[in-house]
N, C-alpha and C positions, 0 to 999 in steps of 0.2 A: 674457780673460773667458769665463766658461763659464755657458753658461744652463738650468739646470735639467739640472745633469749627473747623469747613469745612477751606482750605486753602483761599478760597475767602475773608471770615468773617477776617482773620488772617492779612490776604492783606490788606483789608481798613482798621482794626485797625492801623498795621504797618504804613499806607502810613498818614495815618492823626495826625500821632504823631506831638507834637511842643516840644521845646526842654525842657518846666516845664513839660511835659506828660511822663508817662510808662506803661508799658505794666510789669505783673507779672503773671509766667506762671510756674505752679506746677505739678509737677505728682500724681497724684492719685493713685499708688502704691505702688511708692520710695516716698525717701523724699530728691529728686531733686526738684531745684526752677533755674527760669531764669528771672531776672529783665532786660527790655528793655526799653531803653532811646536813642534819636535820639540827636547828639549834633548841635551846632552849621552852620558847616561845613556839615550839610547832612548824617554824618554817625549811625551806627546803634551801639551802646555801650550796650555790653550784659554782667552783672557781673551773672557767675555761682555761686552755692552756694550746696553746699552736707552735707544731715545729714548724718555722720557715724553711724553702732552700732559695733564697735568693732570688725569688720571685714576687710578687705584688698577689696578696691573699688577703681578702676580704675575711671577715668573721662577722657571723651571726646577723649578717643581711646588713652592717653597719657600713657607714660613710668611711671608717678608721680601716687603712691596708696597713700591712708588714710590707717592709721591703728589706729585713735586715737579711743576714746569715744564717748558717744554717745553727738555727739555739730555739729555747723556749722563749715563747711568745706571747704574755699572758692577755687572755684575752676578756680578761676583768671577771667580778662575784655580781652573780643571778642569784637575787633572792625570788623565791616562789611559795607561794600558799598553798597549791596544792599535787596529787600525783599525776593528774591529767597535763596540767600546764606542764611538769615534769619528762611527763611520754613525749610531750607536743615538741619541745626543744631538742629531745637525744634524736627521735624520725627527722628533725626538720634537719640537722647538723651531720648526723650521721646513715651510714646506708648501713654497713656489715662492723661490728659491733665485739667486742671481747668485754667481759663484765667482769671484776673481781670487788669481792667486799673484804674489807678491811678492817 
């Protein structure tokens, strides 16, 4: 488990994925999670996931709110080409950060 890891730490995690390997990455505030998995082909496959509590929560700058209860909320698979776009969604989504690899 990694806490509030620096973009470099985030980079060789990312870069050393194989395709049984993930990266799971939480907020420590929200209860936003992002599983990361590299497939086959080189790509970066990120399933978003949102706990609601009964309130109206936008996800990922999208038109689409939750308003359910309080449960997982999935908030759809990010596919991604490369680690930069990668950094660019967990800084945009999250602020303080728990990382464990899988």
């Amino acid at each position: 488990m990694i806490v509030n890891p620096t973009d470099k730490t985030l980079s060789e995690s990312l870069s050393l994925l194989d395709s049984d390997e993930g990266i799971r990455i939480e907020s420590k505030s929200t209860c936003k999670k992002i599983f990361i998995n590299k497939n086959l082909l080189g790509n970066y496959v990120l399933l978003m996931l949102y706990y609601s509590t009964k309130k109206i929560y936008p996800f990922l700058s999208s038109s689409i709110n939750y308003t359910q209860g309080s449960e997982c909320m999935p908030g759809g698979i990010i596919y991604l080409n490369t680690i930069p776009e990668v950094l660019e969604l967990i800084h945009r989504e999250f602020e303080e950060i728990v990382v464990n690899e899988y």
